[in-house]
C-alpha positions as CSV (number, residue, x, y, z in Angstrom):
1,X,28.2,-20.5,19.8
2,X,26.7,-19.5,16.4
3,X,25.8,-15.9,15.1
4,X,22.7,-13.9,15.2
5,X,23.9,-14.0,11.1
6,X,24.3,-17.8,10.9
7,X,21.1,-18.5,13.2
8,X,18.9,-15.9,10.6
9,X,20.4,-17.7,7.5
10,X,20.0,-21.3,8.8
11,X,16.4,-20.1,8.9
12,X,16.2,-20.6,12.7
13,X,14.3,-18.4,15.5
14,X,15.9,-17.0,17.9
15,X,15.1,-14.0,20.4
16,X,16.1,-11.1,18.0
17,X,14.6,-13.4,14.8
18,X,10.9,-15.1,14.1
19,X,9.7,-16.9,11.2
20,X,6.7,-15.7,10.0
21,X,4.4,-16.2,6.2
22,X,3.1,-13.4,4.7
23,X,0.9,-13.8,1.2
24,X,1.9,-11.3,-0.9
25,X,0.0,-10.8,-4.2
26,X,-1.8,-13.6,-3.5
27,X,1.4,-16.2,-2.9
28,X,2.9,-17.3,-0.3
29,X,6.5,-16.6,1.7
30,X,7.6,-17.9,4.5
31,X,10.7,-15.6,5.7
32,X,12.8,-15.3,9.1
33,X,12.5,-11.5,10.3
34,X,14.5,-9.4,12.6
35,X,11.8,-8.2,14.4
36,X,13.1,-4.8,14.3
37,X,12.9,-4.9,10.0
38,X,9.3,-2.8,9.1
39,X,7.2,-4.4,6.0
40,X,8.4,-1.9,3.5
41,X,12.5,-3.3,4.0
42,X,11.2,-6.9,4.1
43,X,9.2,-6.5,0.6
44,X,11.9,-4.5,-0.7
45,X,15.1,-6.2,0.3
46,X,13.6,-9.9,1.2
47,X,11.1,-10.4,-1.5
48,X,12.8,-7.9,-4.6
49,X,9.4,-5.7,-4.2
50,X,10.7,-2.6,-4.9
51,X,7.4,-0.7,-5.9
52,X,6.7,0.7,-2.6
53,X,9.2,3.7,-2.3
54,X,11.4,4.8,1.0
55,X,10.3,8.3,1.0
56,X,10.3,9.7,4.5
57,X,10.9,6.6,6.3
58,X,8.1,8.5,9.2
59,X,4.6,7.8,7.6
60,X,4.2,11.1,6.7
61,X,4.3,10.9,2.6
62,X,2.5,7.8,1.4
63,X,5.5,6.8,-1.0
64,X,5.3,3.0,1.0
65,X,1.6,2.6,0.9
66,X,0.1,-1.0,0.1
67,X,-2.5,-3.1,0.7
68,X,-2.5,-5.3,4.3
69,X,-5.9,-7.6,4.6
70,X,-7.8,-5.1,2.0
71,X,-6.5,-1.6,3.7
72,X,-4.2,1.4,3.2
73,X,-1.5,1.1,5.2
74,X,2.1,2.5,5.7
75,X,4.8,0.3,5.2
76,X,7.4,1.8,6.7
77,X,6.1,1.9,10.1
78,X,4.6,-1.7,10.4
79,X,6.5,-4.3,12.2
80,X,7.1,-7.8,9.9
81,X,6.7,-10.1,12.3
82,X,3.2,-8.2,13.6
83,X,1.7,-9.1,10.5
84,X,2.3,-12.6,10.3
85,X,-0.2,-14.7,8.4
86,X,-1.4,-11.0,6.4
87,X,-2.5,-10.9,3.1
88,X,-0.2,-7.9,1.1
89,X,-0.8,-6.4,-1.3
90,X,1.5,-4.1,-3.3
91,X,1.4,-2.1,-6.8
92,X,3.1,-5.3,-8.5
93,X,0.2,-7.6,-7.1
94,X,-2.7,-4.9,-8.3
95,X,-2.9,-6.2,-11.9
96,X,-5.4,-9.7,-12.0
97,X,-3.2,-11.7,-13.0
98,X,0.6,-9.6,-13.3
99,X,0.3,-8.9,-17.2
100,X,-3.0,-7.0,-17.4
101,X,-3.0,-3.4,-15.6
102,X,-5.5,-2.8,-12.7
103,X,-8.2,-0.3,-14.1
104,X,-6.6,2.8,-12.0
105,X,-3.1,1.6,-13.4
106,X,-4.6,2.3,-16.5
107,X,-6.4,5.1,-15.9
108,X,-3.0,6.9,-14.3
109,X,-1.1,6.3,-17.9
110,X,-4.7,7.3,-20.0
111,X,-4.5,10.7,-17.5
112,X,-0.6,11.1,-17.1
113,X,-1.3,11.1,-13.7
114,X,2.5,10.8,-12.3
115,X,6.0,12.7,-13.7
116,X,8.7,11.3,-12.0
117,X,6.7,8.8,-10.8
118,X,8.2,8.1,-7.6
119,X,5.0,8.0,-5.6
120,X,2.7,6.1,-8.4
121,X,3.0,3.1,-6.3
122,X,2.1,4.3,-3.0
123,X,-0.9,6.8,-4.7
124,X,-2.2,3.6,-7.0
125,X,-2.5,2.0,-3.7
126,X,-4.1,4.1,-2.1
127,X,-6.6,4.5,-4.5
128,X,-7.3,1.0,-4.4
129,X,-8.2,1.7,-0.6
130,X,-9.9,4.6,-0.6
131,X,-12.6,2.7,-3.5
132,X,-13.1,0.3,-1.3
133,X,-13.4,2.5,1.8
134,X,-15.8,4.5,-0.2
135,X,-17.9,1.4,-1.5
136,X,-17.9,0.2,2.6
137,X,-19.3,3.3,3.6
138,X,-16.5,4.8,5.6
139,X,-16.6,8.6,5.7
140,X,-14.0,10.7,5.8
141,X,-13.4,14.3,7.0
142,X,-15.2,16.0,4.9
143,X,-17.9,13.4,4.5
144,X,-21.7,15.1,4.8
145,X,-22.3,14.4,8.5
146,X,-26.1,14.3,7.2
147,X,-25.4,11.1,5.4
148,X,-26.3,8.1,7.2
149,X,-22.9,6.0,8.1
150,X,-23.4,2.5,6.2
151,X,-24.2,3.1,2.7
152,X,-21.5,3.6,0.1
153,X,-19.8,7.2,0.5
154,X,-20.6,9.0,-3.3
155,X,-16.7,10.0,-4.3
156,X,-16.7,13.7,-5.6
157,X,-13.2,15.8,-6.1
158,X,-13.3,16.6,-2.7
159,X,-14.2,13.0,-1.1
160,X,-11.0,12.1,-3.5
161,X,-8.5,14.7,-2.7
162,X,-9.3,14.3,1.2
163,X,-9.0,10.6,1.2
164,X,-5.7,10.9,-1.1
165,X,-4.4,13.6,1.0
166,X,-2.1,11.3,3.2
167,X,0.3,10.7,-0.3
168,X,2.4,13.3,-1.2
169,X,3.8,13.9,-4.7
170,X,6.7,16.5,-5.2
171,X,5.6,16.6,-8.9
172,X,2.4,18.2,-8.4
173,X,0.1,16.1,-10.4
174,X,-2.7,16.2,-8.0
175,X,-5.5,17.1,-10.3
176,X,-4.7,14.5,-12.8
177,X,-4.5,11.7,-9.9
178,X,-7.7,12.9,-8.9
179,X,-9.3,12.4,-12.4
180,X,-7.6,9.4,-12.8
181,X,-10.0,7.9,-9.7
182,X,-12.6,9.9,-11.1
183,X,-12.7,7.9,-13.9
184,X,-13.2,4.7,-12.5
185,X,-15.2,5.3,-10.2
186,X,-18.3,2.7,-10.1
């Protein structure tokens, strides 16, 4: 009888194992999962992805945020083989074509917004969502409840550090990050 091992390598399915494709940075991989493994260990140790950090392994610190079908989301607590067919996007795919830097990548160097830089991935990410929740009109908590749901949400410093507030950085360089958004900001 062959091995869980030998049935995952052959590239089989089995009970404990599905096959599934996920596009990630705009390509393509078809992969067999254990459908225990969470997205963060699959693009880390699967597809050599290793922007999105391991922090807290609980959802809690936003060190494993990327992209999945155009929203935030935590890596480390989404099930693989649940996402099959999802478009993923992490801080390696953010740039348009992998050698120029997305305009908040570049804005985090011009603002020195990250020291150790441990959670740049996971708060470049989130950025990325929280423009485009913004330009949908999503509020947030602390959202004028006078403004009529719909229309793009204006981003002040407290729209930004509200909608950031879900990634942590030991470092403390908060009020850079936030004028790093600031500035790009349409």
């Amino acid at each position: 009888m062959e091995s869980d091992a030998a049935r995952a390598t052959a590239g089989s399915s089995d009970r404990y194992h599905s096959e599934i494709t996920l596009r990630v940075n705009g390509k393509p991989h078809t992969i067999t999962v254990d459908h225990r493994s969470v997205l963060l260990d699959v693009l880390r140790e699967d597809l050599d992805l290793t922007g999105a950090k391991k922090g807290c392994d609980h959802g809690q610190c936003g060190a494993c945020t990327v992209l999945v079908d155009g929203r935030r989301a935590n890596s480390c607590l989404l099930p693989a083989v649940a996402l099959d067919g999802g478009d993923i996007t992490t801080v390696e795919g953010l740039g348009e074509d992998g050698e120029e830097l997305h305009p908040l990548q570049r804005a985090f160097l011009d603002r020195d917004a990250f020291q150790c830089g441990y959670c740049t991935p996971g708060q470049l990410c989130s950025a990325v969502g929280v423009l485009a929740e913004a330009a949908a009109g999503h509020p947030s908590h602390v959202t004028d409840p006078g403004v009529p749901s719909g229309p793009p949400v204006a981003l002040d410093r407290a729209e930004i550090r509200e909608r950031l507030s879900g990634n942590l950085c030991r470092c403390g360089a908060y009020p850079n990050i936030v004028e790093a958004v600031e500035d790009v900001i349409p």
